[in-house]
N, C-alpha and C positions, 0 to 999 in steps of 0.2 A: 707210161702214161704221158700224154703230151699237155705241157703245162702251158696253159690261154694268160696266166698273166706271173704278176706277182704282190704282194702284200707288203706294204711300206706301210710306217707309224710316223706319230706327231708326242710318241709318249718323251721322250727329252725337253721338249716345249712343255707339253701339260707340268713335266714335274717341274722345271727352271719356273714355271712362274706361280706354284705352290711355296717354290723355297724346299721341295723334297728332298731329300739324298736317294739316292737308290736302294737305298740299305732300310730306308723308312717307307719306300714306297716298298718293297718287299715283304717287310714285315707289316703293316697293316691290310696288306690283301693274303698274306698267312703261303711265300711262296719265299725262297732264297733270293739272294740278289744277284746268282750268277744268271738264272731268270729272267730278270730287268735287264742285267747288262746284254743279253742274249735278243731280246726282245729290242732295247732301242739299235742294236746294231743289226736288224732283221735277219736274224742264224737264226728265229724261232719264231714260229708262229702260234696265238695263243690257243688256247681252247675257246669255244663259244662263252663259257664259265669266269674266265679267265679277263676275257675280253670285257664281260658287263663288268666284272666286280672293277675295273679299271676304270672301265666309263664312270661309273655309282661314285669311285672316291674323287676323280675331278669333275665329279658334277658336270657331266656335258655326255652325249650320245656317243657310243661306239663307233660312228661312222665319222664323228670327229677327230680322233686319236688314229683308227685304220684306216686306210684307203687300200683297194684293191684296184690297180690297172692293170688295163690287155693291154699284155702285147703291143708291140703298134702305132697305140693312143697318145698323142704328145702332151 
């Protein structure tokens, strides 16, 4: 399969300016924190599921935290 981009996040921002731990944002969306660290270090991309419940606890749009770019695009 030929891959058009890739999925970067903003989740290390959202939680640094909650005050989160990793370990606290893991456990209040009910998932491990090798998870998070997996996640801010992009080895993992989340589920649709995964992605809202993240949005829902920093209060801000899914499209805030993920960005997906092609390829390419500077």
């Amino acid at each position: 399969m030929n891959e058009l981009g890739e999925l970067s996040n903003q989740l290390s921002v959202f939680r640094a300016k909650k005050g989160y731990s990793q370990a606290e944002v893991a456990k209040r969306i009910g998932v491990s924190r090798q998870t998070i660290i997996s996640l801010e270090k992009n080895k993992y991309s989340p589920s649709l599921k995964l992605a809202f419940e993240l949005a829902h606890l920093f209060d801000t749009g899914i499209e805030d935290i993920f960005q997906y770019n092609l390829k390419g695009e500077d």
